[in-house]
C-alpha positions in Angstrom: 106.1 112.0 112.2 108.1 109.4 114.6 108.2 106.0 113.5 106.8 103.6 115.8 108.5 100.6 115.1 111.7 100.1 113.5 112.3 97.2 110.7 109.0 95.9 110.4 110.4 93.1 108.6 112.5 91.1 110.9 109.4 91.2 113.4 107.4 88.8 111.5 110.0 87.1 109.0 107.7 84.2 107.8 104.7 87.0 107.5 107.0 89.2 105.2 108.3 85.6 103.6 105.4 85.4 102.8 103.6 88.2 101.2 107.1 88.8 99.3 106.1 85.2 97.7 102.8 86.3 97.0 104.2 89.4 95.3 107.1 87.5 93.2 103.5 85.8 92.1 102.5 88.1 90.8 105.0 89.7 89.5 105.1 86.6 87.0 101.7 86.6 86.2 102.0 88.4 83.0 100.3 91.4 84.3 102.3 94.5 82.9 104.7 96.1 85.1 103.4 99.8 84.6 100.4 98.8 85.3 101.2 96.9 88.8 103.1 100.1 89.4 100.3 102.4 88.6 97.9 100.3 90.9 100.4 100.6 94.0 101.0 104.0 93.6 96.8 104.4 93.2 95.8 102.5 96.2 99.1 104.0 98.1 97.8 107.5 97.2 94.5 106.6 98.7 95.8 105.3 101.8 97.8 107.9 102.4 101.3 105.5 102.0 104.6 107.7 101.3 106.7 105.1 101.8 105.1 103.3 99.3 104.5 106.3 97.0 108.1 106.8 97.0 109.2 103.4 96.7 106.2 102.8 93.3 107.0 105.9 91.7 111.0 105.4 91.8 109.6 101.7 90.3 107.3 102.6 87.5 110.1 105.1 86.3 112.7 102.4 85.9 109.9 100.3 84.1 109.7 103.8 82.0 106.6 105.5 83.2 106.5 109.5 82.6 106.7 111.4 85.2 103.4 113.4 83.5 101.4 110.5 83.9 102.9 110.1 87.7 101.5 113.4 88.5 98.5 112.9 86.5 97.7 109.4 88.5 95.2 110.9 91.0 92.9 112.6 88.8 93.5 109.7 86.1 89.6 110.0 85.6 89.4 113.2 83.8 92.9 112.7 81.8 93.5 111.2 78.3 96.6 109.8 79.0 95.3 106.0 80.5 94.0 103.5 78.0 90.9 101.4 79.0 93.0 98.4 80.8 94.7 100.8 82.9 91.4 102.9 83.6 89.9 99.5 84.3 92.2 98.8 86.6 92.3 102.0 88.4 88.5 102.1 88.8 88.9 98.3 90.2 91.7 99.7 92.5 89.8 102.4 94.2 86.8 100.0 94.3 88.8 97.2 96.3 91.0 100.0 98.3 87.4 101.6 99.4 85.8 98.5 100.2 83.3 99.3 102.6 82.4 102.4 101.3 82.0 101.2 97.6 81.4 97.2 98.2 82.8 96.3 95.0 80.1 97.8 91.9 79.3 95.8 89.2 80.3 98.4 87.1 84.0 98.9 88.0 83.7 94.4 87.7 82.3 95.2 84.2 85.3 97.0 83.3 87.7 94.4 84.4 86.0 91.9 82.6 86.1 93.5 79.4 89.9 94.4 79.7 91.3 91.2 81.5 90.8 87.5 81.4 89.5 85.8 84.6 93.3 84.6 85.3 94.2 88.5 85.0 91.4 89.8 87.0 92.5 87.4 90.1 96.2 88.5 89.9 94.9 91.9 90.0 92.9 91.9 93.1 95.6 90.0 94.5 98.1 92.9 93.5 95.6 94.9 94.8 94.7 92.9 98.1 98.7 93.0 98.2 99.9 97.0 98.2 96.8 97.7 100.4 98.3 95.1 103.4 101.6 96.5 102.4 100.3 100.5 103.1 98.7 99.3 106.1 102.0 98.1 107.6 103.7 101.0 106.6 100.9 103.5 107.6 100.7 101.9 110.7 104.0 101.9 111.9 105.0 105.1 110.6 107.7 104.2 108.1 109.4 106.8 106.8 110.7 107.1 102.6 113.7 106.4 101.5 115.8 109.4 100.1 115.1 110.8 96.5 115.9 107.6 94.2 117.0 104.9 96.5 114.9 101.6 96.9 114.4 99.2 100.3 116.0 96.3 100.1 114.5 93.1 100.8 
């Protein structure tokens, strides 16, 4: 795979400015950091992302995710090892990440609802909403992953 355009970032600087806002945001919403990091590595699994992949999964172990439950992430439906706010956000995830073919259920809103208040469930799909326009840059443009354990700077 050839990348197609080099430094994404210093094409559209205000762009980036802002969606790195948007994710400082969040990042302060009180939403748990093992869980952001399992929703970007979910949706970055479902779009196909490694550069993302790479960069969540060197993330969520320095927040100290297991590298069992890493592995486990893409069949999380049929493993023990994810409590109900994390399986409610992994259900929302795929929902929001497979838009048109899901359009949202009701049932994957249930589960949100039960696990996070109405200020959590907007930071959530905005996390979401967030690592999906981040995969698409990086899908798009070919990006390739860091070595084994180093993180983009930005």
């Amino acid at each position: 795979m050839t990348e197609r355009l080099k430094d994404t970032f210093k094409h559209a600087p205000d762009g980036i400015k802002a969606m790195l806002a948007l994710e400082a945001s969040i990042r302060k919403s009180g939403l748990e950091p093992s869980l952001m990091e399992l929703v970007k590595m979910r949706a970055s699994e479902i779009n196909g992302c490694a550069f993302c992949i790479q960069m969540h999964s060197t993330d969520a172990r320095a927040h100290g995710e297991s590298e069992l439950r890493l592995y486990m992430l893409n069949a999380w439906r049929e493993s023990p090892l994810y409590n109900e706010r994390e399986r409610a956000a992994l259900a929302w995830t795929e929902a929001l990440t497979r838009l048109s073919e899901t359009g949202a259920p009701d049932e994957d809103y249930a589960l949100i609802k039960k696990a996070f208040s109405e200020t959590e469930q907007v930071n959530l799909t905005l996390l979401i909403g967030s690592i999906n326009a981040w995969n698409r840059l990086q899908v798009g443009f070919r990006a390739q992953h860091l070595p084994e354990g180093q993180r983009v700077a930005v």
